[in-house]
N, C-alpha and C positions, 0 to 999 in steps of 0.2 A: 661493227663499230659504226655508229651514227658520224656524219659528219654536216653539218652547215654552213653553208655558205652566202655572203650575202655581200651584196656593195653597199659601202658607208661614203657619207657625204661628212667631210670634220675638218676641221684645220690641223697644223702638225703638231703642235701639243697635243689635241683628241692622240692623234695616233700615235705620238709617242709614249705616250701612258698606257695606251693598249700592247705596244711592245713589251713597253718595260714588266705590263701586268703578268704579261703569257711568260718571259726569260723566269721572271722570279715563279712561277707554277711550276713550271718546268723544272726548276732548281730544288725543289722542295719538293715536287713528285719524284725525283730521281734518288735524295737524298733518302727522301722515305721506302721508296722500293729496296735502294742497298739494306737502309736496317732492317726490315723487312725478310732479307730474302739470306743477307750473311748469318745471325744468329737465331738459328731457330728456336722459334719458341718464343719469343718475343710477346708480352703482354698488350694489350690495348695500352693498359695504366703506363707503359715501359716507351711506346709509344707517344705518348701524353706528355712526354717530362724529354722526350726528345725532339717535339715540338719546339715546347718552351725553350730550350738547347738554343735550339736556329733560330727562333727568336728572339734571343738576349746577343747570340755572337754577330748576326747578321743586319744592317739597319734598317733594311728592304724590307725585310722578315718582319721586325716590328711594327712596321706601318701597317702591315697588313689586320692587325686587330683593334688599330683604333678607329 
């Protein structure tokens, strides 16, 4: 595992949007590992339409594609 590290110079909206950015990855990574990992077999396409899921229920989730 790669890991980077750097010091950022921002004000605290800079790095509130970087929290908020990483909580919601996080949430969506974890969300996708469960479907993922409970029903096996699971399609890409099955995948795709679970996406769209989290992004229609979640508001976070939809900002994230425009």
């Amino acid at each position: 595992m790669l890991i980077y590290e750097c010091k950022s110079r921002g004000n605290q909206a800079q790095y509130d949007a970087i929290e908020e950015a990483r909580r919601v990855t996080q949430f969506i990574r974890n969300k996708c590992l469960c479907l993922w990992m409970n029903p096996r077999g699971t399609s890409r396409n099955g995948r795709q339409c679970f996406y769209s899921q989290l992004a229609n229920g979640y508001v976070f989730a939809l900002r994230l594609d425009s």
